[in-house]
N, C-alpha and C positions, 0 to 999 in steps of 0.2 A: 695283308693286313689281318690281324686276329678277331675274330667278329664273338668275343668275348661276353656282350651281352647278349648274348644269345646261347650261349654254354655256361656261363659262371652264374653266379647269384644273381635270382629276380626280386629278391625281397631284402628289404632291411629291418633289424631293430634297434630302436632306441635304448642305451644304456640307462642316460634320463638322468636322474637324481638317484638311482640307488644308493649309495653312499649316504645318504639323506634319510632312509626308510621310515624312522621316528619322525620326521620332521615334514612328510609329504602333504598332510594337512595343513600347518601352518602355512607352507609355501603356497599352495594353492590359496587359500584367502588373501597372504600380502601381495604374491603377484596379479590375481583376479581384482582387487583394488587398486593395482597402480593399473591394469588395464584396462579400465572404467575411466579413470581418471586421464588416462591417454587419450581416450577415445574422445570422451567427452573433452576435453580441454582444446583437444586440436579440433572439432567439430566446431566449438563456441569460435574460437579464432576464425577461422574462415567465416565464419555466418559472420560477427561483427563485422570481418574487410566488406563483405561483401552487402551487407547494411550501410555503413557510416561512408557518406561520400567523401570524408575527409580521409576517409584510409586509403583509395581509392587514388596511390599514388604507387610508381615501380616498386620499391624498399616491400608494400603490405601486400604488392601484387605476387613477388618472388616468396616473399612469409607466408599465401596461401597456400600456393604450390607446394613450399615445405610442408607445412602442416598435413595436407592431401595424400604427399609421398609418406612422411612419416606415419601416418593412418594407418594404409595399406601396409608397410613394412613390418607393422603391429599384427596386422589379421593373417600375414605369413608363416606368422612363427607362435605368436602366444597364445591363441587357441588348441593348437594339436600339443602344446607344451602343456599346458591346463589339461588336457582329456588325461595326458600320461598321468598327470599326479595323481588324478582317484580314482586309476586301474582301467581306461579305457584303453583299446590296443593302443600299444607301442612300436605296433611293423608298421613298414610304409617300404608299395611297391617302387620299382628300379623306374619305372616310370613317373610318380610323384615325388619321387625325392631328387631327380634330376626338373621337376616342373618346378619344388618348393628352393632349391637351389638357385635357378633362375631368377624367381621375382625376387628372393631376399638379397641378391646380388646388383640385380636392375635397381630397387628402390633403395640400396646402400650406397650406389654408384651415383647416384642420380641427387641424392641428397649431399655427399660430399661436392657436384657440381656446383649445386644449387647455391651453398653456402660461399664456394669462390665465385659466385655472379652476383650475389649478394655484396662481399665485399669489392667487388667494381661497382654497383650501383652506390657507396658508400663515398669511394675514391673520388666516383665523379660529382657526388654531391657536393663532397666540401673541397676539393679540390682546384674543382671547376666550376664554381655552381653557377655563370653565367652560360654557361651552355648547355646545364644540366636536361634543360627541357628539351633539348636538341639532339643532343648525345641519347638519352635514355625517351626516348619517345615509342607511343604505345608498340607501333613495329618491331622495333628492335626487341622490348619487352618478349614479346609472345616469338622472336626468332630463336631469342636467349633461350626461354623458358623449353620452347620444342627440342633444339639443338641438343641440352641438355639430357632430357627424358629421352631423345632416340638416342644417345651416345651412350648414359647408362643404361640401357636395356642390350645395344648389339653388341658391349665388351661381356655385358651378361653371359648372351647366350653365346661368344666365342668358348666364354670360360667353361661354360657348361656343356656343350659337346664335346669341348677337349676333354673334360674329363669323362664325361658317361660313352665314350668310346671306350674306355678302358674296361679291361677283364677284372672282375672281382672277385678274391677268392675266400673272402670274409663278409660276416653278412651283421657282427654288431655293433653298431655305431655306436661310440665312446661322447656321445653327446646327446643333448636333447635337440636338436634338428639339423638337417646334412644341410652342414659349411663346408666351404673349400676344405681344411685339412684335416676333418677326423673322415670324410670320403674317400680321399686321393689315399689315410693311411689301410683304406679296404683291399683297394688294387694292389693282385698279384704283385706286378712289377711298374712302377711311375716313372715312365720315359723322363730323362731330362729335359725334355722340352714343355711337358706340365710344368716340371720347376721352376724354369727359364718363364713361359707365360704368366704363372702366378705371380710372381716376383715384376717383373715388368708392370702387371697390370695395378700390383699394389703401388708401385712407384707413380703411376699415371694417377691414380684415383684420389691418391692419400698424402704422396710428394709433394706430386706437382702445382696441386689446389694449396694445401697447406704454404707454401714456399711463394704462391700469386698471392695470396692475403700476406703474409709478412709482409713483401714489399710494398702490397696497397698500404697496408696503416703506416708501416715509417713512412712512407710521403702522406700519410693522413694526421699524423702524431704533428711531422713539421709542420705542418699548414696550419696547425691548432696552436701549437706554441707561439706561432707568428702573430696571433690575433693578439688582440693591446689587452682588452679586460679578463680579469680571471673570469665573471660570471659568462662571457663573451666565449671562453673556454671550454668552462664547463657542459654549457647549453650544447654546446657542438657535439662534445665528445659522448653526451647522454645516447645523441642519437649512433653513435655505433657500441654502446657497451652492450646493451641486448645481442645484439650478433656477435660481439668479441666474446663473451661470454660464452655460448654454445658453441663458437667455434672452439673453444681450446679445449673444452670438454669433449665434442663430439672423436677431434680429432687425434688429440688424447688416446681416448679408447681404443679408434681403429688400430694408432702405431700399434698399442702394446698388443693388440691383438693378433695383426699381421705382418710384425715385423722382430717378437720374438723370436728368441731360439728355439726350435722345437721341442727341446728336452727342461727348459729352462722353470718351469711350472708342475706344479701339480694336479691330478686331474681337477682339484678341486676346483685351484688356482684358477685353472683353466674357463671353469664353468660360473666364477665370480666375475671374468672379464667378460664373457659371454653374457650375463646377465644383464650384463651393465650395459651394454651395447645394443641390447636386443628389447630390454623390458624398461631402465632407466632413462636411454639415452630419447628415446621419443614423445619422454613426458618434458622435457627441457625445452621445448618451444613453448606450450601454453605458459607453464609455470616463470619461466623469464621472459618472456613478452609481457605476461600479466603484471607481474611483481616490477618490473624494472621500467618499466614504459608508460609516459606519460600518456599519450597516444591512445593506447588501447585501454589504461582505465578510464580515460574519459570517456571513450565509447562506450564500453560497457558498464559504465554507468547511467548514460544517454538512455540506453537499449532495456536496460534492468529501471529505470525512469518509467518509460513509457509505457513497460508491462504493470507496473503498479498500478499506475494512474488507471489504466485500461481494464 
C-alpha cells in the first residue's frame, strides 16, 4: 500500500474566487450577510421550539435538529471562505482539510436524513393520524433523530479516509473549501474504487431519501384529495409545504452537484452550485419555516409579545 501522505503534498491551497478579483469585496459583504442571517435565523428557530410548548411536538423536534445541523454545517465552511475573501491565508493543512471534509460531509449526510425522517413523521401524521402518538412517540423520536447523526457522520468518515489515503501530487484546490471532487482531482491516480464509493454513497444519501419522500407524499397527496372540504385540504397540505418546500430545493442542489458530468460546467458554474449549497441552502429553514408556517409566526410572536411588554 502506497503511504502517499506521508511523501506527496501536506498542504493545500484554495483557488477561491480568483476569477472574481474585482468583485471580492462585494462578496464578502453579501455572503458575511446571509451568514448572520443563517446564523441568526436558525438560532431563533430552535430557541422558539424550544420556548413554545406547542411546538414541542416530533415535526418541530426533527426542525430543531435541522436547524442545529444546518448551523454547524455553516461554521464549516463559511468562515475560512470569508477569511479567503480579504486576503487571510488561503493554505490549509493535509490534516484540516481532510478534518473540514469530514464534518461538511457528516452535516450534509445527516441533513439529507433528517429531511427523509421528517417526511415519515409527515406520512404518519396524516396518513395515520390515529396512531400518530404511538407510531411517533418521544423514543422513537430521539432513536430517529441519533440513528440519523451516527449514520451521517460514519459514511462521512468512510468517505474521508478513502480518500486522504490517497497520494497527492497537486497541491491547488480549484475551490473555495475541499469537497469530494476538486480533492480526489489532486490525487496522483483515483483507484476506481473512490469512484465506485463516491457514487454509491451519493445514491444512498441523495437517491435513496429523495425516492422515500416521493413515495411518502403520493400516499400523502391521496390521503388529502380523499378528505371532502377544500379548506379540510388545504389546512392539511399547509402542514407539509414548509418541508416540500426545502425538500426540492435542498435536494435540487445536491443532484446537480453530485450527479453532474464532470466536464459539464464551468469553473464558474461550478462555484454558483457550490454556493448555493453551502451559503443559500442553510438560510432555507429559518426563512420558509418563518414565512410559510402558521405555527411558528405565532410563536414568535408570542415570544416577541413578551419581550415588549417586559
Amino acid at each position: 500500500m502506497k503511504t502517499g501522505n506521508f511523501t506527496g503534498v501536506r498542504e493545500f491551497a484554495f483557488q477561491g474566487f480568483s476569477n472574481f478579483q474585482d468583485y471580492q469585496l462585494t462578496l464578502f459583504i453579501v455572503f458575511f450577510a446571509l451568514y448572520i442571517l443563517t446564523l441568526a435565523g436558525n438560532i431563533i428557530i430552535v430557541t422558539i421550539i424550544r420556548i413554545d410548548h406547542h411546538l414541542h411536538t416530533p415535526m418541530y423536534f426533527f426542525l430543531s435538529i435541522l436547524s442545529t445541523s444546518e448551523t454547524f454545517y455553516s461554521l464549516v465552511i463559511i468562515p475560512r471562505m470569508l477569511g479567503s475573501l480579504v486576503g487571510l491565508s488561503q493554505t490549509i493543512s493535509l490534516e484540516c482539510c481532510g478534518t473540514q471534509l469530514f464534518f461538511f460531509l457528516g452535516f450534509a449526510i445527516t441533513n439529507c436524513l433528517l429531511l427523509a425522517v421528517m417526511g415519515y413523521d409527515r406520512y404518519v401524521a396524516i396518513c395515520n393520524p390515529l396512531r400518530y402518538s404511538i407510531v411517533m412517540n418521544w423514543r422513537v423520536c430521539v432513536i430517529l433523530a441519533s440513528s440519523v447523526c451516527a449514520t451521517g457522520f460514519i459514511l462521512s468518515l468512510v468517505q474521508a479516509v478513502s480518500i486522504f489515503r490517497l497520494t497527492f501530487c497537486n497541491s491547488l484546490i480549484d475551490h473555495f473549501f475541499c469537497d469530494v471532487r476538486p480533492v480526489l482531482n489532486l490525487a496522483c491516480e483515483v483507484p476506481v474504487i473512490n469512484e465506485i464509493l463516491t457514487l454509491v454513497l451519493s445514491l444512498l444519501v441523495i437517491t435513496a431519501p429523495a425516492t422515500f419522500i416521493f413515495i411518502s407524499y403520493v400516499l400523502i397527496i391521496s390521503t388529502i384529495l380523499k378528505i371532502a372540504s377544500a379548506e379540510g385540504r388545504k389546512k392539511t397540505f399547509a402542514t407539509c409545504a414548509s418541508h416540500l418546500t426545502v425538500v426540492v430545493i435542498h435536494y435540487g442542489c445536491a443532484s446537480i452537484a453530485y450527479f453532474k458530468p464532470k466536464s459539464d460546467n464551468t469553473k464558474e458554474q461550478d462555484q454558483l452550485i457550490s454556493v448555493t449549497y453551502t451559503v443559500i441552502t442553510p438560510l432555507l429553514n429559518p426563512v420558509v419555516y418563518s414565512l410559510r408556517n402558521k405555527e411558528v409566526q405565532d410563536a414568535l410572536r408570542k415570544v416577541l409579545g413578551r419581550k415588549s411588554l417586559s
